[in-house]
C-alpha positions, 0 to 999 in steps of 0.5 A: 476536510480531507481530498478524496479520490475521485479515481483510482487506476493502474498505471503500467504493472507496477503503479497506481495512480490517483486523481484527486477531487481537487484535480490533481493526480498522483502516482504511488509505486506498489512496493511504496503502498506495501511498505507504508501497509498501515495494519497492525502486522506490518506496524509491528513488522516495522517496530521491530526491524527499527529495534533491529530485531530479527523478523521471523518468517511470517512476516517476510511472507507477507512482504514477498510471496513464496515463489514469486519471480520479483520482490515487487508485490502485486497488487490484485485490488482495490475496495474502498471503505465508506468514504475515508479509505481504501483496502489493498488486496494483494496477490499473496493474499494480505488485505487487512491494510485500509488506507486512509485518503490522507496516507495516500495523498502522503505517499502520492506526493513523496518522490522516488 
């Protein structure tokens, strides 16, 4: 069975972090949650950036927001769904991301 969180909290304004029910913690920047963003539009964003296709503006509004000072993405939210995962609501709006607890426990334990 898989570790679920028990916390999940801000850490600074540019990081979440996430304690484990075994007792471990982890942090995860949120550009790292963005770019690992598991829903059907950003995995076909990632498709064809590896087939070095040319992206097309809807999906680079999704990565920053129109007008936004930084690159970095802003997460507003966090609501978990059932008991296997999370969904990120971001400041531009996109929230169809749902994290299962294993992706985050992936991304929490890469470094840098």
């Amino acid at each position: 069975m898989e570790l679920a969180p028990v916390e999940i909290k801000p850490v600074g304004d540019r990081a979440m972090g996430i304690v484990w029910e075994d007792g471990s913690e982890g942090v995860v920047t949120f550009t790292a949650l963005r770019l690992a963003c598991p829903c059907a539009t950003c995995e076909d964003m990632r498709k064809e950036a590896a087939k070095s296709k040319p992206i097309d503006d809807r999906f680079q509004l999704r990565l920053t927001p129109p007008g936004a000072p930084s690159a970095d993405p802003i997460l507003v939210r966090a609501d978990w769904v059932g008991n296997y995962a999370v969904r990120l609501v971001w400041e531009d709006g996109h929230d169809t991301g749902i994290y299962k607890f294993d992706l985050l426990r992936e991304l929490c334990l890469k470094k840098g």
